[in-house]
C-alpha positions, 0 to 999 in steps of 0.5 A: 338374959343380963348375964349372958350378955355380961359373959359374951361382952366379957368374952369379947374384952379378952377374945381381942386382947389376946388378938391384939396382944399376939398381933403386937408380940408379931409385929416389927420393932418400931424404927429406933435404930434397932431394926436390922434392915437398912435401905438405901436408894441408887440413881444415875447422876450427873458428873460434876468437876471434883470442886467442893464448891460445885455440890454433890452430883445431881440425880438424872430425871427418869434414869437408871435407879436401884433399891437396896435392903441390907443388913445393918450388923452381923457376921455375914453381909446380907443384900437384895439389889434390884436394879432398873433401866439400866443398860441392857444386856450389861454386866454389871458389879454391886461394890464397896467404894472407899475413898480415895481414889482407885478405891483400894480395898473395894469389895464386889458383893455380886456380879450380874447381867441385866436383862433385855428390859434393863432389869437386874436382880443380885442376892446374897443371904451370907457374904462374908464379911472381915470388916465393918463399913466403912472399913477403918483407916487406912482403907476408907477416908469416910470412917470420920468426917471429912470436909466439905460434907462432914459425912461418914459411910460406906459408898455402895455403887453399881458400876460395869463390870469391866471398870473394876478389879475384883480380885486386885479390889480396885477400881480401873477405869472411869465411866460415872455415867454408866453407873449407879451411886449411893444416895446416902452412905451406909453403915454396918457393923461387922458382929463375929459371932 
């Protein structure tokens, strides 16, 4: 009876080994900087005056808000946007902002209308990228670190569709309070394959 007992606790040791062993070869990296996912909230906010001592804008309580997963590298730029309580049946642009203004060299990632709940979904697996963001001098002043925030990054916003100019990649008119902005600024690293 003992050495059936030792053989099925013996077999129970290895049995979930391998369990734990195939569980930890399937799980996600650990977040240390190397998972390839970033994640990056947007929210209405409040336009400030442009005085450095007035602070960044604040976030509307209860407006318009947007999720977004991208890729952290890669030769492709890939995005899932998810926006909520936006403006009904608005046509709306997911972009790239470099500073300063009008945005010269911006980049329209995907455009979309919401729906009647003010609800809009853009997705792209592959968008073609030629750059890292923030793009290198000349084109974006948050490559380095500017005074007053120090912060480096790409702005990514949700604007009307009819305030920028895809093709001309810039923006043409001024609305803050219809859109979305980044609430932290993002990187990533254009990898060719």
């Amino acid at each position: 009876m003992r050495k059936w007992v030792v053989i099925a606790a013996v077999l129970g040791i290895v049995l979930s080994s391998s369990i734990a062993l195939a569980a930890f070869r399937h799980a996600p990296p650990p977040p240390n900087g190397e998972e390839p996912i970033g994640v990056l909230y947007l929210f209405q906010k409040t336009p400030l005056p442009a005085d450095p001592a007035s602070g960044p804008w604040p976030i509307v309580p209860g407006g318009a808000w947007g999720l977004l997963r991208y890729s952290l590298w890669g030769d492709d730029f890939s995005f899932d946007f998810k926006g909520r309580q936006l403006a009904p049946r608005t046509e709306y642009a997911l972009i790239y902002y470099p500073d300063p203004w009008p945005g010269s060299g911006l980049i329209c990632f995907a455009k979309g209308r919401s729906n009647p709940a003010g609800n809009l979904n853009l997705a792209r697996d592959e968008f073609e990228m030629t750059t890292s963001l923030p793009a290198p001098p000349p084109v974006d002043a948050n490559f380095s670190a500017v005074y007053p925030s120090g912060a480096v990054g790409a702005k990514i916003w949700l604007v009307l569709s009819s305030d920028v100019d895809c093709e001309a990649k810039q923006m043409i008119k001024w609305n803050p309070e219809k859109y979305l902005f980044e609430f932290n600024l993002i990187n990533f690293e254009h990898r060719a394959d």
